[in-house]
N, C-alpha and C positions, 0 to 999 in steps of 0.2 A: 089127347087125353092128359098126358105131364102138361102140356101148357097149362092147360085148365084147374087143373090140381095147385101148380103152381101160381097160378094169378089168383086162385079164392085162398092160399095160404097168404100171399102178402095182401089180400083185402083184409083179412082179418090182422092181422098185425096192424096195417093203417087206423083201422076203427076201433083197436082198445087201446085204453089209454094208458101212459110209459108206466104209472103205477103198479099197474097190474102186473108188467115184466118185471118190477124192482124184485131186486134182492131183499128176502125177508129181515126185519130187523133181529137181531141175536141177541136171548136174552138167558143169565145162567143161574141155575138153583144149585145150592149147595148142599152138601147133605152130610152133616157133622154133629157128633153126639144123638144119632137118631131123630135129629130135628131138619127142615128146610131152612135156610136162609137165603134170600128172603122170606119168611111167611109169607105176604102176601106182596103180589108182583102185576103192577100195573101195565099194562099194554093198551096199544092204541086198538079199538074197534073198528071190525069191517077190512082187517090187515093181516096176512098170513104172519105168523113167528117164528122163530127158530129159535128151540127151546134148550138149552145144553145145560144136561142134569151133573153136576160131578159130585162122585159119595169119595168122602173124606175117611169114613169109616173106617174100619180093619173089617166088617163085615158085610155081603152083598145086603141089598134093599131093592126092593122092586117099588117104581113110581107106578102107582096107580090112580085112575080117573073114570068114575063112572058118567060126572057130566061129560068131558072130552073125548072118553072113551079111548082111551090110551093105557096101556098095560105091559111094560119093559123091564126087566133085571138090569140093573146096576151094577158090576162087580166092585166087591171090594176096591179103594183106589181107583178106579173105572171111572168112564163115563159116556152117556149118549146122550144122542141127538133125536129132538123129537121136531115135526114140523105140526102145527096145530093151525086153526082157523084157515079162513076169515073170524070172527068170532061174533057174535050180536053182542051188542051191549049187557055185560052182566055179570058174576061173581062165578067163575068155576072151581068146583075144590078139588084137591087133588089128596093123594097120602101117600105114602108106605107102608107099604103090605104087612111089612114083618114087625114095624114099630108104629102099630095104627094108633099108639096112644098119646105118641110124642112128634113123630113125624106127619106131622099136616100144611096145607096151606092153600090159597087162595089163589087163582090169576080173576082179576081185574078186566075186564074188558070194558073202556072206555070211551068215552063218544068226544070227537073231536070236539074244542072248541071253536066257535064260528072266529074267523078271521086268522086261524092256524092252517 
């Protein structure tokens, strides 16, 4: 029974491709004067992320996402780590809960170009 368990784990290791094991790309939003920097943050489509929020602030901020569905407190000086996607091609917006008027912004999700 372990054999078998073990030979259908390395069959499937064989048959997806290294992509799929990679290391997500890391990408970081900044969060200073109640704004994002970058506003808007382009990522590669169809790619897991790794999304590292840092608030510059004196005061906590919560990253919120009703497309990505993600929803975290930030501390003060703080910061985390969100994993997001694969993602389809498309605009996801995200904000701050506590500064929904100043802190906004956009992730990108972009479709490769052929011959990249």
């Amino acid at each position: 029974m372990r054999m078998a368990i073990g030979a259908a784990v390395v069959a499937v290791l064989l048959l997806c491709p290294a992509k799929a094991w990679a290391e997500p790309e890391t990408f970081e939003l900044v969060i200073k004067d109640h704004r994002f920097s970058p506003a808007e943050l382009v990522v590669l489509a169809h790619h897991k992320v790794k999304l590292v929020v840092k608030n510059e602030d004196p005061a906590a901020e919560e990253f919120e996402s009703y497309d990505l569905r993600r929803e975290k407190m930030v501390a003060a000086g703080g910061q985390i780590t969100l994993f997001i996607g694969p993602l389809a091609p498309g605009r996801y917006e995200y904000f701050g809960d506590f500064h929904k008027d100043t802190a906004k912004g956009v992730i990108v999700a972009a479709a490769a170009q052929k011959g990249n």
